[in-house]
C-alpha positions as CSV (number, residue, x, y, z in Angstrom):
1,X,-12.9,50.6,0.8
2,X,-13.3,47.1,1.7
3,X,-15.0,44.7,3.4
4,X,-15.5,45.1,7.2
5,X,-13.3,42.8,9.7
6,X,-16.0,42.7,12.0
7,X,-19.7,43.6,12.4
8,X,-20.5,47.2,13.5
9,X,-22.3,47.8,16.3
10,X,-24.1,50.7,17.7
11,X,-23.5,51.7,21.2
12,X,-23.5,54.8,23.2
13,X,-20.5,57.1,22.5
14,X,-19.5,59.1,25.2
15,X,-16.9,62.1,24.9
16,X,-17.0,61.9,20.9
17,X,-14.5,63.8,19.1
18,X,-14.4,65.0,15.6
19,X,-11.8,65.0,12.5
20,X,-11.9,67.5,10.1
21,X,-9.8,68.1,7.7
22,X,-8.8,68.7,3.7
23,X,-8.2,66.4,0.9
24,X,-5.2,68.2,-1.8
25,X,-3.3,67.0,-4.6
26,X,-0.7,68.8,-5.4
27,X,0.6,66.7,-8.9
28,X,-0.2,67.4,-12.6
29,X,-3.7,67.3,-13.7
30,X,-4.2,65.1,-16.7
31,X,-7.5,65.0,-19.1
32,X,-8.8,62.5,-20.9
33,X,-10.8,62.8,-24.2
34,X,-14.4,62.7,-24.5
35,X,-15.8,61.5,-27.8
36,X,-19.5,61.0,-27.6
37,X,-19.9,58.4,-31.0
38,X,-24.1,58.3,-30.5
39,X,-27.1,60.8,-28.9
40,X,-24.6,63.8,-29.4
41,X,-27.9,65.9,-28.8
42,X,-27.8,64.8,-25.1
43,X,-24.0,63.7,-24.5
44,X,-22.4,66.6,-26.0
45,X,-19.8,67.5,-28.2
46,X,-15.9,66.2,-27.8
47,X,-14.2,67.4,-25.0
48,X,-11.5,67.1,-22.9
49,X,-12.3,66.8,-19.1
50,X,-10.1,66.4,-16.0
51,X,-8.9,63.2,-14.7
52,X,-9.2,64.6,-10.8
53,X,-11.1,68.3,-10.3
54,X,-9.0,70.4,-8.4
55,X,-10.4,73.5,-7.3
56,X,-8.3,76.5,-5.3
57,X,-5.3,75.7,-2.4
58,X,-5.5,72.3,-4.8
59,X,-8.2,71.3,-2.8
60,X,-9.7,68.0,-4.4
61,X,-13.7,67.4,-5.5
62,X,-15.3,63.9,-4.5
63,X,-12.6,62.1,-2.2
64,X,-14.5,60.0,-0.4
65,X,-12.9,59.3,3.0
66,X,-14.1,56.5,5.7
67,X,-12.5,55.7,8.8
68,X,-12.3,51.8,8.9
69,X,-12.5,48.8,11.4
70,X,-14.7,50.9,13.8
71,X,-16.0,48.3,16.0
72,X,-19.2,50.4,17.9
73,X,-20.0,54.1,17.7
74,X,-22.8,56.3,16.6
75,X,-26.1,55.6,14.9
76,X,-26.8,55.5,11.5
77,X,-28.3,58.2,9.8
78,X,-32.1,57.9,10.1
79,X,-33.2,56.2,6.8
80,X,-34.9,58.2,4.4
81,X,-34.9,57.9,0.6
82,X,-32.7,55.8,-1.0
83,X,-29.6,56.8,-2.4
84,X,-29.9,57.5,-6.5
85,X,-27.6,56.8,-9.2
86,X,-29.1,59.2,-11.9
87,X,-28.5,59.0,-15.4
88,X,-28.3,62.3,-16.9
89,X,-26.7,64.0,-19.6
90,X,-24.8,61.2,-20.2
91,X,-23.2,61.4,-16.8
92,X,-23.4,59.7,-13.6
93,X,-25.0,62.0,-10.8
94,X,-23.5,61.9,-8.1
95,X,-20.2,60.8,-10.2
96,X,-18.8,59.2,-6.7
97,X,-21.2,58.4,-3.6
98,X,-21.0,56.7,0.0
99,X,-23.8,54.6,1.3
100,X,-24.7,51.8,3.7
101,X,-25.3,48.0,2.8
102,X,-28.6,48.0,1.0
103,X,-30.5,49.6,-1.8
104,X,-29.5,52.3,-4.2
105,X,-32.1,53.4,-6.6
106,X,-30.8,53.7,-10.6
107,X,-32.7,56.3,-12.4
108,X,-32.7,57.5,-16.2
109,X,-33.0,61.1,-16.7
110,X,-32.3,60.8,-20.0
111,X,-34.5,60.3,-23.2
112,X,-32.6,57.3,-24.5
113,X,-31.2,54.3,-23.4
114,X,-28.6,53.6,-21.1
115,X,-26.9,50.7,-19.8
116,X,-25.7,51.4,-15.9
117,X,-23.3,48.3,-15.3
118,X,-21.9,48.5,-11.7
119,X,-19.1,46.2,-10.7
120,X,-17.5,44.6,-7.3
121,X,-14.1,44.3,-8.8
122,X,-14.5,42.4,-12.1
123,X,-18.0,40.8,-10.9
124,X,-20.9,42.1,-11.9
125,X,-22.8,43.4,-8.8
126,X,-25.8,44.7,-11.3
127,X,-26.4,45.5,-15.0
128,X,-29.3,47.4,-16.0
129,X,-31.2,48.2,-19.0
130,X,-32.8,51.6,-19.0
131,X,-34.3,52.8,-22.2
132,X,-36.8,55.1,-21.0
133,X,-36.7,58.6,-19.5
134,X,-37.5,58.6,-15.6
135,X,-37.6,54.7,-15.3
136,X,-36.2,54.0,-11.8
137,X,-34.8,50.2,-10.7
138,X,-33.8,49.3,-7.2
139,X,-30.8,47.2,-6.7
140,X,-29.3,46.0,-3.6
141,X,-25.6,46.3,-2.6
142,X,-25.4,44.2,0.4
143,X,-21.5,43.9,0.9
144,X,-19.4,46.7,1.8
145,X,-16.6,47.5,-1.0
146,X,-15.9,49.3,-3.7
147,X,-18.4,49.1,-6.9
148,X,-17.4,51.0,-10.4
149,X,-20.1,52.2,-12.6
150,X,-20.2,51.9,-16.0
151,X,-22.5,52.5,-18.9
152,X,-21.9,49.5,-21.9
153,X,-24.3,52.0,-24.5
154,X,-21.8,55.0,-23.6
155,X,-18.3,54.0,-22.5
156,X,-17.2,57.5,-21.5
157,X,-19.3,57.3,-18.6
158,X,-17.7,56.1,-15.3
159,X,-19.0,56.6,-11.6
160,X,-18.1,54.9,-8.2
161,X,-20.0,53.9,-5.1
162,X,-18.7,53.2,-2.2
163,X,-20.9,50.6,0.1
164,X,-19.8,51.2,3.7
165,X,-19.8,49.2,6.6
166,X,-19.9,51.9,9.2
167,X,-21.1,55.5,9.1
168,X,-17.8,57.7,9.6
169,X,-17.4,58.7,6.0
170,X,-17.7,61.7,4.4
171,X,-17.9,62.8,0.5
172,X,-15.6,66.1,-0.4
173,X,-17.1,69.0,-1.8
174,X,-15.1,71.9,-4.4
175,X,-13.3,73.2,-1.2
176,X,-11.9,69.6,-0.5
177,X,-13.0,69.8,3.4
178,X,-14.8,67.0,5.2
179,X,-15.8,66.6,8.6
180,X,-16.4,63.3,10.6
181,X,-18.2,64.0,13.7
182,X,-19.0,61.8,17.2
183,X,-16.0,59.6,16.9
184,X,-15.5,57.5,20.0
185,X,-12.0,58.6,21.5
186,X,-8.9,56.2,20.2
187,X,-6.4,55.4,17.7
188,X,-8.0,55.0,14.2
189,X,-7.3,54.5,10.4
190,X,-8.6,57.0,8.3
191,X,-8.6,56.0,4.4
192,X,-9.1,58.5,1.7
193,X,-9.3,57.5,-1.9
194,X,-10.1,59.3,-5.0
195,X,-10.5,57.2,-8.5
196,X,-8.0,58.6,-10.6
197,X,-5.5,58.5,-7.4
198,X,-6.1,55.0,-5.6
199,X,-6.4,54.8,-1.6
200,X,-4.6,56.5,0.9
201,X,-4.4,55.5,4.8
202,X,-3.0,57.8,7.3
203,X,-3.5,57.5,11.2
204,X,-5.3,59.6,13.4
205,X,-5.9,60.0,17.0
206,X,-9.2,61.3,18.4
207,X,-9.2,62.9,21.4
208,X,-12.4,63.1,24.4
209,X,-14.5,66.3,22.7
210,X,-12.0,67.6,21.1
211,X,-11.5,68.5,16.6
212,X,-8.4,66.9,14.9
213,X,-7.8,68.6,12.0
214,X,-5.3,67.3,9.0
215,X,-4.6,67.6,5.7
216,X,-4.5,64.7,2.9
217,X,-2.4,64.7,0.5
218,X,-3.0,62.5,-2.8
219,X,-1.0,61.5,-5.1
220,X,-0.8,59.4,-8.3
């Protein structure tokens, strides 16, 4: 995801369609090796874990997927809480998330110390100290992109956020399905990307009130 060409700006949206569809990969799935080297009471033992989850009908776990260079359209979500990245069991939870420009609230779950590093590229967008269980520190992520989370006291751990620059996106679940709904009618990009496979663009069309469905296909 990247950096918006122009402003978004809310406006009415009349005859909104939807796109549905199902993110799949259909390619090997490699592991990679887990070693926890420190708080094995917490982190765990060795273990190998998948590179991409990839449930039944190949159907893909946490592809996020954003239609880009939408220039008006639908409201934002009314804001609530703000979005957590949550230390816990030596994981990042949610391991990939989408969220508007602004803040996101890191939490510690965990009785020890972590260090949650997140990154714009190879700049450092925020780095953390957390060395106490339920400590919570706002930060704010005020350009749209693509921001990799690390943590420097456990190296295993990796998540992604994706900072959005208008609210068409959606998060896959197990079954791989995602739904994208009150789409002004027109010719669009729709982007779907997955860390262990890169981006992917195909082109949709959305019709007045009507569903286009589809099926993405990743691939390494």
């Amino acid at each position: 995801m990247s950096a918006p060409a122009q402003a978004y700006e809310v406006g009415p949206v009349t005859g909104g369609g939807t796109i549905e569809g199902t993110i799949v990969y259909r390619g090997d799935v490699p592991t990679t090796k887990i070693i926890p080297t420190k708080d094995i009471e917490v982190c765990g033992d060795p273990r190998e874990e998948p590179l991409i989850e990839v449930g039944s009908d190949q159907a893909v776990l946490n592809a996020a997927v954003q239609l880009v260079d939408v220039a008006q359209g639908k409201a934002w979500p009314e804001p609530g809480k703000p979005p957590e990245l949550n230390n816990l069991k030596c994981r990042f939870e949610p391991a990939v998330q989408m969220i508007p420009a602004g803040s996101l609230e890191v939490v510690n779950s965990d009785p020890m110390l972590h260090n949650t590093h997140g990154y714009y590229g190879k700049r450092t967008a925020f780095n953390l100290a957390l060395p106490n269980k339920g400590q919570r520190i706002p930060v704010e992520l005020k350009r749209a992109g693509t921001v990799r989370i690390d943590c420097d006291a456990h190296g295993w751990m990796e998540g992604w956020v994706y900072v959005v620059d208008n609210p068409y996106y959606a998060v896959t679940g197990a079954d791989g399905k995602f739904s994208i709904t009150d789409v002004p009618p027109g010719d669009y990009k729709l982007v779907a990307i997955h860390p262990f496979t890169g981006p992917i663009e195909q082109p949709v069309k959305v019709e007045e009130n009507k569903a286009t469905s589809l099926t993405i296909e990743l691939k390494k």
